[in-house]
C-alpha positions in Angstrom: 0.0 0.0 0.0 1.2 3.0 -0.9 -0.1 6.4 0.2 1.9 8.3 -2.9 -0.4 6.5 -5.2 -3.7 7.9 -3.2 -2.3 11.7 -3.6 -1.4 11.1 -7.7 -4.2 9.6 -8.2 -6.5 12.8 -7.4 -3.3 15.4 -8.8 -3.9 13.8 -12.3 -7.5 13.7 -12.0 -7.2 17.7 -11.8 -4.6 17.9 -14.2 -6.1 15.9 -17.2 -9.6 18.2 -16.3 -8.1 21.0 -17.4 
């Protein structure tokens, strides 16, 4: 488990909506 994955997971959400 990796909590890195959790915070990239919502970062490229927000990037790929712009």
């Amino acid at each position: 488990m990796t909590p890195s994955r959790f915070n990239f997971e919502p970062l490229y959400i927000c990037l790929s909506d712009r």
